[in-house]
py3Dmol code that shows the C-alpha trace and the ligand (Angstrom):
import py3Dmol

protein = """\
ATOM      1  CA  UNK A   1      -7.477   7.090  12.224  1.00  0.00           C
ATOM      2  CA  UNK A   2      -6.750   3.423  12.402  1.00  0.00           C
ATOM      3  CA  UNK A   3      -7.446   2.684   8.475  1.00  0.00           C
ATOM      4  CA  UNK A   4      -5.397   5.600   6.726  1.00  0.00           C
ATOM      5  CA  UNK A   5      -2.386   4.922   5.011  1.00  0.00           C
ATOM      6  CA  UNK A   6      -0.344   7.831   4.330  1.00  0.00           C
ATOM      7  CA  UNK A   7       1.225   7.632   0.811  1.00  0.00           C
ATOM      8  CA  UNK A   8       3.789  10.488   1.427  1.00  0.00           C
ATOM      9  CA  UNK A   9       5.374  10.637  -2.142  1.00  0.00           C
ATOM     10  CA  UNK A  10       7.405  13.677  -1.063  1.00  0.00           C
ATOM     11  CA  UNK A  11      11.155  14.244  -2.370  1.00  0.00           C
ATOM     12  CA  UNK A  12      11.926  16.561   0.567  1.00  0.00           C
ATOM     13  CA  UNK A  13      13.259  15.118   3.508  1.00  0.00           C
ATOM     14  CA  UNK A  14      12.320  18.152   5.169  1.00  0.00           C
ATOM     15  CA  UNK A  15       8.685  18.182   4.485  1.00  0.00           C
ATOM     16  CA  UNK A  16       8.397  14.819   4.906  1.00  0.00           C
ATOM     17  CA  UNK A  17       9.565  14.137   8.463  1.00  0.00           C
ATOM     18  CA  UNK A  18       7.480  17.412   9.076  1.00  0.00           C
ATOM     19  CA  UNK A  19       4.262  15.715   7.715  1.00  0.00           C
ATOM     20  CA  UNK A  20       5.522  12.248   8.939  1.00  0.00           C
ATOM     21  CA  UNK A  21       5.733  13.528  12.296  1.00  0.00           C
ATOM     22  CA  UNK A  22       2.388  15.510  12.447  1.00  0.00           C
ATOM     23  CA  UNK A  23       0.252  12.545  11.453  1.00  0.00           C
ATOM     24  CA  UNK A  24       1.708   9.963  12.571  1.00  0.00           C
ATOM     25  CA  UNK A  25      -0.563   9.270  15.775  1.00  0.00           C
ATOM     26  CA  UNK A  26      -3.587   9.989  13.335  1.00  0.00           C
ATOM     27  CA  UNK A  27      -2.733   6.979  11.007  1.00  0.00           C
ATOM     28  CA  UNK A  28      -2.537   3.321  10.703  1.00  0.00           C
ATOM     29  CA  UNK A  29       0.549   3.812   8.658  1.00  0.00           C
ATOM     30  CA  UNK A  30       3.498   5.748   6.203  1.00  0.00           C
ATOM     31  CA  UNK A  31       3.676   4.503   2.941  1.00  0.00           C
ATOM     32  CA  UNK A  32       6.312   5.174   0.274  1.00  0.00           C
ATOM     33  CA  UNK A  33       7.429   4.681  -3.082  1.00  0.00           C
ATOM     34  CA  UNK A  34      10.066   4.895  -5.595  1.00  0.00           C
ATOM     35  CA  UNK A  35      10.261   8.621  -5.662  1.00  0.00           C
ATOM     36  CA  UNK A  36      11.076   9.015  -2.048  1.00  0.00           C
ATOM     37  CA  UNK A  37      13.450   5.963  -2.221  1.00  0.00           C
ATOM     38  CA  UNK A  38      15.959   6.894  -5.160  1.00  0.00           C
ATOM     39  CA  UNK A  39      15.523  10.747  -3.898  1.00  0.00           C
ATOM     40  CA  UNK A  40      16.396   9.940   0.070  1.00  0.00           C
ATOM     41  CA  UNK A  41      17.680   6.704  -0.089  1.00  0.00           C
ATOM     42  CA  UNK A  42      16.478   3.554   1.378  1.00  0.00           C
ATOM     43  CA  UNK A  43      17.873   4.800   5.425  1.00  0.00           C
ATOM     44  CA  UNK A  44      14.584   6.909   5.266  1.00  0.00           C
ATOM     45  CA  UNK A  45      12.438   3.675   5.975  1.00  0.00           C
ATOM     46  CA  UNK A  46      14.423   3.694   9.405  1.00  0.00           C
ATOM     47  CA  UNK A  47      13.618   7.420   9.967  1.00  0.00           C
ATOM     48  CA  UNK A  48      10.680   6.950   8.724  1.00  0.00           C
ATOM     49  CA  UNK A  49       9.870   3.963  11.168  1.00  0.00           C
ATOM     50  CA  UNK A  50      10.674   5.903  14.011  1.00  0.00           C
ATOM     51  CA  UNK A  51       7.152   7.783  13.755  1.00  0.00           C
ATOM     52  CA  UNK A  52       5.007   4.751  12.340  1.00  0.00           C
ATOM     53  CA  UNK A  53       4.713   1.138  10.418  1.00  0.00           C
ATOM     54  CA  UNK A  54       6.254   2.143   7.091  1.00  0.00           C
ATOM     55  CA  UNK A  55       5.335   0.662   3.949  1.00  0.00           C
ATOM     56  CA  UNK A  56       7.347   0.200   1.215  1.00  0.00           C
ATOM     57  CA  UNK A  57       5.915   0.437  -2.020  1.00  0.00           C
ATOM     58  CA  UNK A  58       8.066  -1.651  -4.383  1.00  0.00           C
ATOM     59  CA  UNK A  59       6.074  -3.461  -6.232  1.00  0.00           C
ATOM     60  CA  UNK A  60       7.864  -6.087  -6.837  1.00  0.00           C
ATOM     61  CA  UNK A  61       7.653  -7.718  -9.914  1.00  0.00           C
ATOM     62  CA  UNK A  62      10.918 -10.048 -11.233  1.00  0.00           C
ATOM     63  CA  UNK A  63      11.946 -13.680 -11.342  1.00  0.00           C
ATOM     64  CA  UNK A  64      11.761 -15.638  -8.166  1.00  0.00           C
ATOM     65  CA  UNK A  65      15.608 -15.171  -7.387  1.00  0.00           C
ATOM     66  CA  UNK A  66      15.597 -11.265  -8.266  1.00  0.00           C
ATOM     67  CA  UNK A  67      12.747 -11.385  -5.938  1.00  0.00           C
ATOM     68  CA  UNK A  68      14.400 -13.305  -3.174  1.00  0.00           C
ATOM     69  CA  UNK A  69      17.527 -10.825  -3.898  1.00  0.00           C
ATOM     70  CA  UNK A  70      15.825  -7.731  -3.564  1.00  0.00           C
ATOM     71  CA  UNK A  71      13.342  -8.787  -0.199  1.00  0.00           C
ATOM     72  CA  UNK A  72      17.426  -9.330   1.147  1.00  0.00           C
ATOM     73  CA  UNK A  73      18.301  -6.394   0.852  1.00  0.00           C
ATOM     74  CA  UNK A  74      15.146  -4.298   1.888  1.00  0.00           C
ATOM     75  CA  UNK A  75      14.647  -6.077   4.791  1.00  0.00           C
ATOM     76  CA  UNK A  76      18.234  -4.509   6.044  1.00  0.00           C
ATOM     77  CA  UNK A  77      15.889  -1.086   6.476  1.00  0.00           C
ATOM     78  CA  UNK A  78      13.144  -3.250   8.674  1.00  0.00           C
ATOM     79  CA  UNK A  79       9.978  -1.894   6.785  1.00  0.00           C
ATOM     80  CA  UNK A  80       6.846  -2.786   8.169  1.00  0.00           C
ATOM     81  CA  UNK A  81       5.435  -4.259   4.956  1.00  0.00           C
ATOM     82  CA  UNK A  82       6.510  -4.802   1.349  1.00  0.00           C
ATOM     83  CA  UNK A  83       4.023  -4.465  -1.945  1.00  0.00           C
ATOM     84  CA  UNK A  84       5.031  -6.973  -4.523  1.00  0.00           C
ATOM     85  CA  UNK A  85       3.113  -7.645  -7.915  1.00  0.00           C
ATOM     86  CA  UNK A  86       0.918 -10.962  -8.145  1.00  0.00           C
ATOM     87  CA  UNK A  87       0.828 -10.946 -11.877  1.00  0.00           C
ATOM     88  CA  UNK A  88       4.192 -12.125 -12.487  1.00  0.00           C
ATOM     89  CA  UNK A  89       2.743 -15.652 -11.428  1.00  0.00           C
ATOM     90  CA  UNK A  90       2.931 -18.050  -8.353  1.00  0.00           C
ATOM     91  CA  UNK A  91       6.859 -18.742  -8.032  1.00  0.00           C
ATOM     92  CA  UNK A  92       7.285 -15.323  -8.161  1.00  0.00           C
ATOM     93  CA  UNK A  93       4.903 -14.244  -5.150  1.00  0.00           C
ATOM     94  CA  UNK A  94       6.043 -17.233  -3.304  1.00  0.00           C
ATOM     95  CA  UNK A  95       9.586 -16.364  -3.140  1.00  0.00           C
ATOM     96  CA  UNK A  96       9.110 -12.942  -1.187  1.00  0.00           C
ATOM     97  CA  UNK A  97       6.757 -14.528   1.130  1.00  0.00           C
ATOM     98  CA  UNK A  98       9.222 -16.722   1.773  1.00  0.00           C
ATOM     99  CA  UNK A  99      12.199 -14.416   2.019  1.00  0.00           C
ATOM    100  CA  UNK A 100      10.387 -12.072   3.743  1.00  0.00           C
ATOM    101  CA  UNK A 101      10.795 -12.950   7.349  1.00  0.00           C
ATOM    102  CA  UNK A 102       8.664 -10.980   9.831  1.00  0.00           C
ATOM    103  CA  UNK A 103       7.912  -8.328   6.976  1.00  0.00           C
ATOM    104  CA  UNK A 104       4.583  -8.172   5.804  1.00  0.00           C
ATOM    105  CA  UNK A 105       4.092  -8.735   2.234  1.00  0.00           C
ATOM    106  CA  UNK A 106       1.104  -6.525   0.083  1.00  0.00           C
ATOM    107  CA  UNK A 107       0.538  -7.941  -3.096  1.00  0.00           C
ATOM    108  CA  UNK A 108      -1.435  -6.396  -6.116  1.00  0.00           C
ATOM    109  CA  UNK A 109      -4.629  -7.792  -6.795  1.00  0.00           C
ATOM    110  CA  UNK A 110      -6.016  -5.057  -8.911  1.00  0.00           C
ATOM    111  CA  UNK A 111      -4.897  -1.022  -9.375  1.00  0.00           C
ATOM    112  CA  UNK A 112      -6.699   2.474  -9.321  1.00  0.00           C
ATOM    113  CA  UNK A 113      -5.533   3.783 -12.886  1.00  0.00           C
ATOM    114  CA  UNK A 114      -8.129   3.329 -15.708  1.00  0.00           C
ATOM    115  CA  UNK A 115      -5.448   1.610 -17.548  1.00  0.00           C
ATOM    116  CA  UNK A 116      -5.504  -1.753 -15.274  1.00  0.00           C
ATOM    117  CA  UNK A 117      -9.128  -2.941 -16.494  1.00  0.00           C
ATOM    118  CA  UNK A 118      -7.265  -3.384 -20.161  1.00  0.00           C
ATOM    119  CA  UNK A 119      -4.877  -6.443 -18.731  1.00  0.00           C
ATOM    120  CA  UNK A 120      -4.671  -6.496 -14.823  1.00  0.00           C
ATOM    121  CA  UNK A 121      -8.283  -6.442 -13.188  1.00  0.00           C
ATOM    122  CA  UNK A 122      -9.879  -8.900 -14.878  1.00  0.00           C
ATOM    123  CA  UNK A 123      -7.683 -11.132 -13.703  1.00  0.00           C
ATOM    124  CA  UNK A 124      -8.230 -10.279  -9.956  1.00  0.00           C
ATOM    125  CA  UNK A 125      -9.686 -13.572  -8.964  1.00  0.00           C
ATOM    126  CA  UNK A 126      -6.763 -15.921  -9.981  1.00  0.00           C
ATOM    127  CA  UNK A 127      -4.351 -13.002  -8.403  1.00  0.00           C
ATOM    128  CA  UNK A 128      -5.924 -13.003  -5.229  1.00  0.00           C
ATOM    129  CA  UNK A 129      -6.438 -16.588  -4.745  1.00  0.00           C
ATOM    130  CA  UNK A 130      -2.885 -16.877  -5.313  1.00  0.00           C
ATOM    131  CA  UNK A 131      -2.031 -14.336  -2.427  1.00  0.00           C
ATOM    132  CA  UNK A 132      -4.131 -16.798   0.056  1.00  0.00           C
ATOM    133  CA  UNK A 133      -2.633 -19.315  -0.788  1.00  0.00           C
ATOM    134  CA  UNK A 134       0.846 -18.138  -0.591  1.00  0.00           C
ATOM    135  CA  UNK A 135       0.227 -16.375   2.714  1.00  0.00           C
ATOM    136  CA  UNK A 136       0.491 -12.516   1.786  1.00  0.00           C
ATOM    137  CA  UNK A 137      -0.844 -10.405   4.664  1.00  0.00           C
ATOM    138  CA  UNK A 138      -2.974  -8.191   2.299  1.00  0.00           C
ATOM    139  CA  UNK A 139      -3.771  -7.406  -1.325  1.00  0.00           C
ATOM    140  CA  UNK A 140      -4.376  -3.582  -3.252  1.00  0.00           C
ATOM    141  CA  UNK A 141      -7.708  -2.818  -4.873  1.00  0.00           C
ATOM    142  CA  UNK A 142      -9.455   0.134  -5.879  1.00  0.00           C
ATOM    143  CA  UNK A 143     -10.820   2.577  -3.718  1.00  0.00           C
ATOM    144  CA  UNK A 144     -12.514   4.517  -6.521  1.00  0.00           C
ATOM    145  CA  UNK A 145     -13.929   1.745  -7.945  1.00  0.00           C
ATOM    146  CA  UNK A 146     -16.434   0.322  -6.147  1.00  0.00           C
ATOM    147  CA  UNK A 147     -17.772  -2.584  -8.040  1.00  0.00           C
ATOM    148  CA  UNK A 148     -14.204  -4.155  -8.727  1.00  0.00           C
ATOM    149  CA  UNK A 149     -13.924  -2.788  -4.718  1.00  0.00           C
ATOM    150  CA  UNK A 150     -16.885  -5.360  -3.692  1.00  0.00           C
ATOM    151  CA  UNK A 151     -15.948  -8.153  -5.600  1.00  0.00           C
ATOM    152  CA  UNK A 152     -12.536  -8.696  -4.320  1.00  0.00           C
ATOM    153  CA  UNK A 153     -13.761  -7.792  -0.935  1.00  0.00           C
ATOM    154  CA  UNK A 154     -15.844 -11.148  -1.335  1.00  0.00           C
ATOM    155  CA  UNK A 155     -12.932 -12.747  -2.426  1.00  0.00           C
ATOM    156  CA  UNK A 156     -10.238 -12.219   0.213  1.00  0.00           C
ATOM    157  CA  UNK A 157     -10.655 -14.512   2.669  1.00  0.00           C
ATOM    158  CA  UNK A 158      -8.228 -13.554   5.496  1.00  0.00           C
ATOM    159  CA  UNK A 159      -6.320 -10.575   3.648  1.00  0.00           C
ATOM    160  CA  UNK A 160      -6.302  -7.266   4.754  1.00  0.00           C
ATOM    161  CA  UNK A 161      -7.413  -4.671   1.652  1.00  0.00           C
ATOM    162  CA  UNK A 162      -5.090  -1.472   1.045  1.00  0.00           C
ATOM    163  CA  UNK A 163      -7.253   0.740  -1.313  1.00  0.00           C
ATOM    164  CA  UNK A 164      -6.008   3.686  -3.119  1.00  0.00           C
ATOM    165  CA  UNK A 165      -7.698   6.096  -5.149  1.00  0.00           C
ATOM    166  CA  UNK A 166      -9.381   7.873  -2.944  1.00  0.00           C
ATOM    167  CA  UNK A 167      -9.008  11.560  -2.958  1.00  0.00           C
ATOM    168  CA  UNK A 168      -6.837  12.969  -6.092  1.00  0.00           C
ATOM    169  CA  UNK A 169      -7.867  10.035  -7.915  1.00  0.00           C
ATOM    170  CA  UNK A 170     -11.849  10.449  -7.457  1.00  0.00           C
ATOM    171  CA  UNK A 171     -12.340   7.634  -4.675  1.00  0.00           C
ATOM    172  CA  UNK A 172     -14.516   8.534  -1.395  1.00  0.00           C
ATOM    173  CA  UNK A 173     -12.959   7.310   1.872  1.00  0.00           C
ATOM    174  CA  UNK A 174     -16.553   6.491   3.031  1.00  0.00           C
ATOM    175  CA  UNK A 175     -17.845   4.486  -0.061  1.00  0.00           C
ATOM    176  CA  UNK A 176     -14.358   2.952  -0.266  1.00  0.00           C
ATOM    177  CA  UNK A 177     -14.780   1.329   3.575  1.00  0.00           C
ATOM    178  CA  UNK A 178     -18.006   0.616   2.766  1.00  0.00           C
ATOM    179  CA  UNK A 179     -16.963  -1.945  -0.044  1.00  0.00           C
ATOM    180  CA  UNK A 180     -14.815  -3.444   1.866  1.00  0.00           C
ATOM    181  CA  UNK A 181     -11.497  -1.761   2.200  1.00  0.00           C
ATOM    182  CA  UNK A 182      -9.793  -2.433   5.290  1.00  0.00           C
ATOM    183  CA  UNK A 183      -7.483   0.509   4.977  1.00  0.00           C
ATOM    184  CA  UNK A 184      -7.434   3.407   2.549  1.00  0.00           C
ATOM    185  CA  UNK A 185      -4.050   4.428   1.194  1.00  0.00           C
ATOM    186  CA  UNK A 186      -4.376   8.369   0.461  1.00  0.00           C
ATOM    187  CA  UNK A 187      -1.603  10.470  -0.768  1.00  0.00           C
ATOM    188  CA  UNK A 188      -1.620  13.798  -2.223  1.00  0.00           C
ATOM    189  CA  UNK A 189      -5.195  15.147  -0.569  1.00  0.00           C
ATOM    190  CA  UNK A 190      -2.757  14.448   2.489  1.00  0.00           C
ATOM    191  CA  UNK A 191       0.797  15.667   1.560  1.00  0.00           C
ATOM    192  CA  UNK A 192      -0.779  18.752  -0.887  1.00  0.00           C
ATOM    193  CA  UNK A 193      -3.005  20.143   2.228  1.00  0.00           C
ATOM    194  CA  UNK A 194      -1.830  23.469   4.022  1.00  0.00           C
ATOM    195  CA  UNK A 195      -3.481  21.763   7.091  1.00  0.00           C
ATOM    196  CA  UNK A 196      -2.662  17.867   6.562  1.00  0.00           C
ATOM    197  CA  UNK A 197      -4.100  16.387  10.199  1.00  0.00           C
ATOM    198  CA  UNK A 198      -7.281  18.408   9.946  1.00  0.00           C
ATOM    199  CA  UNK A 199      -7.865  17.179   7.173  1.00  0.00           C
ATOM    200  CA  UNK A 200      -7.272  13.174   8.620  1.00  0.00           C
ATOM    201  CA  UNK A 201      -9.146  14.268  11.677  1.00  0.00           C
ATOM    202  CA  UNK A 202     -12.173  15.520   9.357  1.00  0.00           C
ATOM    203  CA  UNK A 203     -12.652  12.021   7.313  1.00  0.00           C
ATOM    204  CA  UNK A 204     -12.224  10.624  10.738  1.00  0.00           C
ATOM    205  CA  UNK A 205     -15.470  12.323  11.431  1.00  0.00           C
ATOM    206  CA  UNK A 206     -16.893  11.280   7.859  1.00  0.00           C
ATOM    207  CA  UNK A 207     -16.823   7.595   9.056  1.00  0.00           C
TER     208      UNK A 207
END
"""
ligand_1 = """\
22
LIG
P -2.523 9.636 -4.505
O -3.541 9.547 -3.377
O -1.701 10.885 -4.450
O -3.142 9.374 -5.833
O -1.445 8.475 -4.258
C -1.738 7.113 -4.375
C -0.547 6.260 -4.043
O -0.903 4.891 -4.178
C 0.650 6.469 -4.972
O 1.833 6.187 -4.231
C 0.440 5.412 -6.032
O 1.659 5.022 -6.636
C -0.145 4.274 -5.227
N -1.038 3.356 -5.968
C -2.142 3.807 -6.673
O -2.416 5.012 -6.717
N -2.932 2.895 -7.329
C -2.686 1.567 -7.316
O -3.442 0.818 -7.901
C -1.580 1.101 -6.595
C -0.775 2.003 -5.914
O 0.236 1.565 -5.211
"""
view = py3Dmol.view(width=600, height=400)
view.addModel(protein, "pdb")
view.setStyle({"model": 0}, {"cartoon": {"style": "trace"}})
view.addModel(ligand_1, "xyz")
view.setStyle({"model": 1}, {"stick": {}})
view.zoomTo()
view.show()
């Protein structure tokens, strides 16, 4: 299925190349985050990218040099694309779309967790007007809310949406393509199923 991500937050190297390698013909791409990173090391993005486009869930968030600093150094593992935050301001975006080379950089517009409509989401317009601007290749918004979902899918212009928040966090893959996410990021209803490409192949059939 051309618009799952696959957030495989898994530990085990094991059971992730397992599940990497199963579904990895099913989706658009792997993603992963901190826990796989300082449990694996940062050489799993390369075994990683042997199977599929590998995302690397960083979110970035520092001072336009730290920024620069640590796009270096990830860029050494060639992931596909690179989440960074938007809400640390302009400079700060700008500096890992500039450092990034060919690496395609995800930035933040908005998050899944209740907690981001206290400080984050009502900010989304100014955030993803900024990642236009600065040329990111795609933004994050909410595929269990639908509303906040719809709005920034008006907003986007050329960017690509990455939802998550769909599955263990109460989002529908349907509803969530239907307001306007380009791809849905989906982790544990993925890594936590006995039968992890039936279950891809089955919202496949939902759509
Ligand atoms: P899950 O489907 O198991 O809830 O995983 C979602 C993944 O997306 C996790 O890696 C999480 O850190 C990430 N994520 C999120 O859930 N909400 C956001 O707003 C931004 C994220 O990157």
């Amino acid at each position: 299925n051309h618009k799952i991500v696959a957030s495989l937050d898994i530990t085990d190297e094991k059971k992730l190349i397992s599940i990497a390698e199963e579904i990895s013909n099913s989706v658009f791409a792997i993603k992963i985050n901190w826990p796989t990173i300082l449990s694996l090391g940062k050489s799993i993005i390369g075994k990683l990218s042997m199977f599929s486009k590998v995302i690397c869930d960083l979110k970035i968030a520092d001072i336009p040099n730290t920024n620069r600093l640590i796009i270096e150094q990830i860029s050494k593992e060639n992931p596909w694309a690179v989440i960074g935050h938007l809400f640390p301001g302009p400079d700060s975006m700008k500096s890992l779309v500039d450092n990034s080379g060919e690496i395609k950089i995800i930035g933040v517009a908005s998050m899944s967790n209740p907690g981001s409509n206290v400080y984050l989401n009502p900010n989304f317009e100014n955030l993803v007007s900024d990642a236009i601007t600065l040329g990111c290749y795609g933004i994050v918004a909410p595929g269990n809310d639908y509303e906040l979902l719809g709005k920034i899918s008006r907003a986007k212009g050329p960017l690509k949406i990455f939802s998550p928040g769909v599955g263990a966090q109460g989002g529908g893959y349907k509803k969530a393509i239907s307001s306007g996410s380009d791809y849905v990021i989906i982790g544990r209803s993925i890594y936590e199923n006995p039968e992890p490409l039936k279950y891809i192949m089955n919202l496949e059939g939902e759509n």
